[in-house]
C-alpha positions as CSV (number, residue, x, y, z in Angstrom):
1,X,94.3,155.4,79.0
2,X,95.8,151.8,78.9
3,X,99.0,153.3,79.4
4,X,98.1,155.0,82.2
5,X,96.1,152.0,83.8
6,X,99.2,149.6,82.7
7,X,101.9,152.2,84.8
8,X,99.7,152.3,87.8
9,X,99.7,148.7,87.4
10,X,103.4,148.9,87.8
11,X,103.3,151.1,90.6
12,X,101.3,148.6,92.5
13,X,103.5,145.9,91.9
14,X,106.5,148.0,93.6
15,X,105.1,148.9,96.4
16,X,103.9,145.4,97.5
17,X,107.4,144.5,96.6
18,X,108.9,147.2,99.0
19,X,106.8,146.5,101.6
20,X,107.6,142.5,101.1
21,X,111.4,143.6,101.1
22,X,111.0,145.7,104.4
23,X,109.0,143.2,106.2
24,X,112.2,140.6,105.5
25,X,114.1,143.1,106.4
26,X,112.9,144.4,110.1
27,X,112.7,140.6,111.1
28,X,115.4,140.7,113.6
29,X,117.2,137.8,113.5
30,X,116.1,137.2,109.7
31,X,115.4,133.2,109.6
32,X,114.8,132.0,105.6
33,X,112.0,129.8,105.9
34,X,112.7,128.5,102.3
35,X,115.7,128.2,99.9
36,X,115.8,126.9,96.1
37,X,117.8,124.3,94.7
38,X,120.7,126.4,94.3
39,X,120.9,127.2,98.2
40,X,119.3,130.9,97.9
41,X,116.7,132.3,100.1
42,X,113.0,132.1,98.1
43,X,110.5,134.9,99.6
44,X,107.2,134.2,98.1
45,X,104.8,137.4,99.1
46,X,100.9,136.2,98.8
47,X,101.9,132.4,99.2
48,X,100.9,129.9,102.3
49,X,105.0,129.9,104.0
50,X,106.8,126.6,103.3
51,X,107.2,124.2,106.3
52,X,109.6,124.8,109.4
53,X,113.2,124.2,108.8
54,X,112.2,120.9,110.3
55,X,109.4,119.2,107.9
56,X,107.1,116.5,110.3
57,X,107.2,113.3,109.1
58,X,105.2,111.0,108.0
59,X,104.5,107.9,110.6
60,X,103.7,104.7,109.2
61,X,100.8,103.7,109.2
62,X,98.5,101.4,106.6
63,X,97.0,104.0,104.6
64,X,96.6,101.6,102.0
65,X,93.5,99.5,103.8
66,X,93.6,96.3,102.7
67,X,96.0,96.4,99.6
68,X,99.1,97.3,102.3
69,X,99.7,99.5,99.7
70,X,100.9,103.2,101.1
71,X,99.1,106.4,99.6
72,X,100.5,108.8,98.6
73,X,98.0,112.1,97.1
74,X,98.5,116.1,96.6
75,X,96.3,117.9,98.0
76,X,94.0,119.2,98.0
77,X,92.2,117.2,95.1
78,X,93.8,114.2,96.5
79,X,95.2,113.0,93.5
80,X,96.9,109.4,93.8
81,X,100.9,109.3,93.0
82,X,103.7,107.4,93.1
83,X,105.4,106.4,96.5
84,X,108.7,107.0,95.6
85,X,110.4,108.4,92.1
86,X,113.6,109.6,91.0
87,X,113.2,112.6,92.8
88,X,113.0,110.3,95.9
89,X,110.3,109.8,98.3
90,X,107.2,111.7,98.9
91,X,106.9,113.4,102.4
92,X,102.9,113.5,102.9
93,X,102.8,116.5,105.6
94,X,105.3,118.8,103.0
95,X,103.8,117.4,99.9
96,X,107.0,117.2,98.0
97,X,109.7,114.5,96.9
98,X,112.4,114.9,99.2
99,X,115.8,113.4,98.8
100,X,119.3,114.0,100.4
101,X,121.3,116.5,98.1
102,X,124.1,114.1,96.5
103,X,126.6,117.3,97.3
104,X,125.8,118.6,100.5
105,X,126.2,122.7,100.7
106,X,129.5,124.5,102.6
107,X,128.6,124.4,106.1
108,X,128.9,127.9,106.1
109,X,125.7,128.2,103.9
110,X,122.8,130.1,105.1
111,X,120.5,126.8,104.5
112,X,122.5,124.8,107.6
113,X,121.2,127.8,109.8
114,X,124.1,127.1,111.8
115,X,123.8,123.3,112.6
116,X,126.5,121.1,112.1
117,X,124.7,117.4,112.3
118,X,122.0,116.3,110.0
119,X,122.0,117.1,105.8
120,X,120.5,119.3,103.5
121,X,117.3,117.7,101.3
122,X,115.9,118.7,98.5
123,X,111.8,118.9,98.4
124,X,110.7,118.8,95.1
125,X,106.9,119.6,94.2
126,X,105.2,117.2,91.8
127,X,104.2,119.0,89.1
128,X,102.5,116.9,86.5
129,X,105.5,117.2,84.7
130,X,105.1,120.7,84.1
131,X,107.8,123.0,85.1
132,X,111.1,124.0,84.9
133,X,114.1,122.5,86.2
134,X,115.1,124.4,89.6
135,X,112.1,126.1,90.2
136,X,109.8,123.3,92.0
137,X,111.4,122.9,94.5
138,X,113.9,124.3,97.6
139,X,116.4,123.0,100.1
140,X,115.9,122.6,103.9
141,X,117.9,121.0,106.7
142,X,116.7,118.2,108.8
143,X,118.8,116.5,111.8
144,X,117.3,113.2,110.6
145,X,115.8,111.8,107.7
146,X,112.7,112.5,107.0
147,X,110.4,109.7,107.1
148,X,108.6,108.1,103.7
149,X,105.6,106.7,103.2
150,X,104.6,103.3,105.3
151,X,106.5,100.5,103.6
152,X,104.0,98.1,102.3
153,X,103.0,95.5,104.7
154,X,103.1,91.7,103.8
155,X,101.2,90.7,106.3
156,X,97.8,92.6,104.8
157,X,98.7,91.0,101.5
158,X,98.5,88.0,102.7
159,X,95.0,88.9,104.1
160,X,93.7,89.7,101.0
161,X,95.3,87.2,99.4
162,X,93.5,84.7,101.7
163,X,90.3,86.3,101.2
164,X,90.2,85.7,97.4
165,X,90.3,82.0,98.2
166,X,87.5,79.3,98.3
167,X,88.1,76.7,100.5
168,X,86.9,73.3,99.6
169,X,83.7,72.0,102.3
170,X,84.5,68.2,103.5
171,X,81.7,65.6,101.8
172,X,80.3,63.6,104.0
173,X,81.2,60.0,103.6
174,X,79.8,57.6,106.3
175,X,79.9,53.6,106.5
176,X,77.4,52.3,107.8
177,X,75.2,54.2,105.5
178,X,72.2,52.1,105.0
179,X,68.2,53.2,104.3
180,X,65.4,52.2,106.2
181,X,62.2,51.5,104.4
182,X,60.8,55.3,104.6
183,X,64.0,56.0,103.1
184,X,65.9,57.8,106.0
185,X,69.2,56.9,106.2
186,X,71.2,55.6,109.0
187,X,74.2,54.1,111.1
188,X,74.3,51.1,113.8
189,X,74.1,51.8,117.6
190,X,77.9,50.7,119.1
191,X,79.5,50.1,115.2
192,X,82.5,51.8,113.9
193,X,80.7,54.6,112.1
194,X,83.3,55.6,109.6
195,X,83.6,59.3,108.5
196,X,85.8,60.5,105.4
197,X,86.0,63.6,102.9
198,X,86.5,63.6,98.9
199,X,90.3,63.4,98.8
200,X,89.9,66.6,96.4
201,X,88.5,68.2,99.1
202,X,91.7,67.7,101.3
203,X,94.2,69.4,99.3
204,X,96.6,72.7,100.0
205,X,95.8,75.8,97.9
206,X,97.7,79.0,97.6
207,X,97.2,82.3,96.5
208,X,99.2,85.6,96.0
209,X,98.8,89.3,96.1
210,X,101.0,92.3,95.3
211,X,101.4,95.8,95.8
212,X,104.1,98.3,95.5
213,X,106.9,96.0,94.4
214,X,105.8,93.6,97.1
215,X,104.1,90.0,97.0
216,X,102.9,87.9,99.4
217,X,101.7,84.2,98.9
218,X,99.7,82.3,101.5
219,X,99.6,78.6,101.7
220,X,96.5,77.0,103.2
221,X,97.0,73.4,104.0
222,X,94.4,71.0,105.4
223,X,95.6,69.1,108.8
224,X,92.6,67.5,110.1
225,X,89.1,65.9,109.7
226,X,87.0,66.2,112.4
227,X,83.4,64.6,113.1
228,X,80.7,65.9,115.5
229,X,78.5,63.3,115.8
230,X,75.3,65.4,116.9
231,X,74.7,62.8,119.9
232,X,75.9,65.4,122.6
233,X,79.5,64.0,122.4
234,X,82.5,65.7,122.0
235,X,84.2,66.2,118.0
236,X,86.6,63.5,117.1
237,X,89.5,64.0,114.0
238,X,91.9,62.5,112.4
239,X,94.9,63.5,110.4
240,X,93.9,63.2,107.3
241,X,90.6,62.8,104.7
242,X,89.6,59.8,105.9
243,X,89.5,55.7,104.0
244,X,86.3,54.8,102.5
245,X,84.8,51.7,103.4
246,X,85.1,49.0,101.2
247,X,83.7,45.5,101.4
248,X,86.5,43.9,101.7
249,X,87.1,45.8,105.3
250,X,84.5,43.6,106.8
251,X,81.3,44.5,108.5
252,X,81.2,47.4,111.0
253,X,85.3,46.9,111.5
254,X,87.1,50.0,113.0
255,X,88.2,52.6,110.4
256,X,92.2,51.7,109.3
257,X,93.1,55.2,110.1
258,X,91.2,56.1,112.9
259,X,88.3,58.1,111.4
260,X,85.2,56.9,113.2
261,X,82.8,56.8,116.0
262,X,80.7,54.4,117.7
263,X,77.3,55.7,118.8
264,X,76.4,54.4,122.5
265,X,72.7,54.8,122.0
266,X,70.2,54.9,119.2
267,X,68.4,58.2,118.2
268,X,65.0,57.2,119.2
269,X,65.1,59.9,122.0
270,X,66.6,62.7,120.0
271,X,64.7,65.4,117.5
272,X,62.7,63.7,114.6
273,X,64.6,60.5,116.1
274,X,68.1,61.4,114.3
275,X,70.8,63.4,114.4
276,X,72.8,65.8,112.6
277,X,76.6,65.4,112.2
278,X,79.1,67.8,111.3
279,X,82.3,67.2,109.4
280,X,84.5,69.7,109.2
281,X,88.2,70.5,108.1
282,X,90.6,72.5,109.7
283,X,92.6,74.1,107.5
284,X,96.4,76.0,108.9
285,X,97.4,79.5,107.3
286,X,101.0,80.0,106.8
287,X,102.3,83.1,104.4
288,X,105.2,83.9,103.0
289,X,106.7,87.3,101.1
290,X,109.1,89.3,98.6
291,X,110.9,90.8,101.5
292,X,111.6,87.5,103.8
293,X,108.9,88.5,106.4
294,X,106.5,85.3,107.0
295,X,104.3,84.2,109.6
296,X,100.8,82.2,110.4
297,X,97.0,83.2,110.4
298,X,94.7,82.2,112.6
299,X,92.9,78.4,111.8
300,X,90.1,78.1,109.6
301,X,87.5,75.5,109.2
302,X,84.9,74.2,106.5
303,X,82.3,72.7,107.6
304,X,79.2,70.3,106.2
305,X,76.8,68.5,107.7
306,X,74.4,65.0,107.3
307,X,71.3,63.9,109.1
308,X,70.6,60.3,109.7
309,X,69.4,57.9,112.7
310,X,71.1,55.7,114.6
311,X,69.3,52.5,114.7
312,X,69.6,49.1,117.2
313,X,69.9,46.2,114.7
314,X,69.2,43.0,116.3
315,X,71.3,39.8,115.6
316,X,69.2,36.8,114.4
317,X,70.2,33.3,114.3
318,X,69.2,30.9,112.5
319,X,69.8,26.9,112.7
């Protein structure tokens, strides 16, 4: 009975074979859709047909997100691979490594299908390294290069690369810096009110990211202290972190390197008769990468702020 079963079996087999064979056959003209490694026409009956004698190719794009890594997956489990191996590169859309054959087939070979421009590739599946040589793959013709996966971009590195930075806020320095009796402190109506940041505070820091044989490193680099005073007046800066006052300055003298601000009026008529400043640094983005490709980011700025009045201090004199 198994024998029986086993021969019928057979049977089957030969006549889905026929009929594969006379399909081929009354195509008129016959166009392979798919040759092996060794240039010969693969019918596969049952199978999804291989891609056009033309694969599509793959655009760039950043697939990676925010790595600027590209990804490259078989589908359908999506299953993450490398880029670009040995077997060359991997063409998304055909799902295969595809590189140009180092010997290029007789022009007369059925795999040209006539043409005369463009070269023969190979597209090899990936297999989990599980197959035999010349049987995962097959030969197609393509006028120009198929197009790999999108190249890693340096300019999303250097995005995340910012992003896993802290930037330093300013501290808030100020001369005159005095206390009233309640304890609330304050500055002097029409005096240079000095501002200046922790020199710390005021240094360039750098990070770096990779991905896919690429780095990028960005550089951000402090260029200016600024001061709102919180009067209604517009921010003044300087170039740098500021001086702190020392006594030997003198009394309410101008800041050496410009960081101050005289207050015009007391605060007697503003909220809770104070007001609140804001220091802030502004900090440039410049990046640089593995491949020569540089460029800027847009400005940043940290920012702190202080509360105090601004008090009218009347000169006495005395004989």
């Amino acid at each position: 009975m198994r024998r029986v079963a086993q021969g019928l079996a057979v049977g089957l087999l030969s006549v889905a074979a026929w009929g594969a064979d006379s399909a081929v056959a009354s195509a008129d003209p016959v166009t392979c859709q798919q040759y092996d490694s060794h240039g010969s026409c693969v019918v596969e009956a049952g199978s999804t047909p291989g891609p056009s004698t033309q694969p599509l190719a793959v655009g760039p794009s950043r697939d990676g997100g925010a790595t600027g890594e590209p990804s490259c997956t078989v589908n359908p489990a999506g299953t993450v691979i490398p880029c670009q191996t040995d077997e060359g590169w991997w063409l998304q859309s055909s799902q295969c490594y595809v590189q140009a054959l180092v010997e290029q087939p007789p022009r007369d070979s059925a795999v040209w299908g006539g043409h005369t421009d463009g070269a023969v590739y190979l597209c090899t599946y990936y297999t989990y390294d599980r197959s035999f040589p010349g049987t995962n793959g097959f030969s197609f013709w393509s006028a120009t290069s198929p197009a790999g996966p999108a190249a890693v971009d340096p300019a999303v590195l250097a995005e995340q690369a910012l992003r896993t930075l802290t930037l330093p806020t300013p501290t808030t320095g100020r001369y005159p810096a005095g206390t009233m009796q309640d304890g609330q402190p304050f500055t002097v109506v029409n005096a240079a009110t000095w501002f200046w940041t922790d020199a710390a505070a005021f240094q360039a820091v750098s990070a770096r990211a990779e991905a896919g044989g690429v780095w990028a490193e960005v550089t951000v680099t402090p260029t200016a202290l600024t001061f709102t005073p919180g009067d209604g007046a517009e921010p003044v800066s300087c170039p740098g972190p500021g001086a702190v006052w020392q006594p030997r300055d003198g009394v309410w003298s101008p800041s050496p390197v410009g960081c101050d601000y005289r207050y015009p009026h007391s605060s007697i008529r503003q909220p809770d008769r104070e007001v609140t400043a804001t220091y802030g640094i502004q900090w440039s983005v410049a990046w640089t990468s593995s491949t020569g490709a540089n460029g800027s980011l847009p400005q940043l700025t940290t920012t702190s702020n202080a509360t105090f009045a601004v008090a009218e201090v009347e000169a006495v004199v005395t004989r």
